[in-house]
N, C-alpha and C positions, 0 to 999 in steps of 0.2 A: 083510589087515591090518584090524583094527578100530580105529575112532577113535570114542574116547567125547568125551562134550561135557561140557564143565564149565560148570554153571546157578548164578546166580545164587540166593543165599539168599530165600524167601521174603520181599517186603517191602519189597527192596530194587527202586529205580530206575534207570533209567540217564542220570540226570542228577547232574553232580556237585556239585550246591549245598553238600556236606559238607565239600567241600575248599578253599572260600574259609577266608579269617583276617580276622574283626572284628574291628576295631580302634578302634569306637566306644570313646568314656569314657560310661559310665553312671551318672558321680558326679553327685550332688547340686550339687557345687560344682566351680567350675573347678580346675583342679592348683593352679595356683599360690594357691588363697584358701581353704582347707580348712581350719575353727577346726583349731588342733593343731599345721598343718605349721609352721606359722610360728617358735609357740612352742618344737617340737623343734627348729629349726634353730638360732635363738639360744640354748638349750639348750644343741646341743652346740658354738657356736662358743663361747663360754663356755667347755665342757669345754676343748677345744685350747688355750684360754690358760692351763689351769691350775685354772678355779675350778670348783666343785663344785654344782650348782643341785638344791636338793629342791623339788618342787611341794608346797604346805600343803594340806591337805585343807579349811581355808576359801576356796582360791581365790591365795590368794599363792605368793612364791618368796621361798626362803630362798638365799641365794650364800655361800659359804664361802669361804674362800683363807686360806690362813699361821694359822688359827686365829681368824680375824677375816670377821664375817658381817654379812650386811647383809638388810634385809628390803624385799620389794620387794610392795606388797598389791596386783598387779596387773599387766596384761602390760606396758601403756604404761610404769611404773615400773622394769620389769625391762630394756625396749628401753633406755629413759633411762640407769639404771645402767652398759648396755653400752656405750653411748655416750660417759659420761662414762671408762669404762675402756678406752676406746679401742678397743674389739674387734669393734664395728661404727661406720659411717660416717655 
């Protein structure tokens, strides 16, 4: 009976370091404080009530609803709006 030996690829080790899972974050910023996430979230909780938000290319937000819009020149503005429309707290 012959028994061949099955070799490893040149290169390879036999230590498993390749089989751990990283799970560091390697963002610049914390999850929760990322310029953007913020803004998408009241975004789309906005969308869920119905209203429609366009980002302006100078920096503001436009909200829409029943044919009637409002203009908001900034995020603090746009929180506020949500605020006052009851869609955040």
């Amino acid at each position: 009976m012959n028994h061949t030996t099955i070799e490893k690829a040149p290169g390879v080790s036999d230590d498993s370091e390749g089989l751990t899972t990283d799970t560091t974050n390697d963002l610049n910023f914390a999850t929760g404080k990322r310029p953007g996430k913020e803004a998408a979230t009241l975004i789309a909780m906005l969308a869920l009530a119905g209203h429609a938000v366009h980002q302006s290319t100078c920096g503001g937000y436009l909200i829409s609803k029943y044919g009637y819009t409002h203009h908001a020149p900034d995020f603090a503005a746009l929180q506020a709006f949500a605020l006052k429309l009851g869609v955040t707290q």
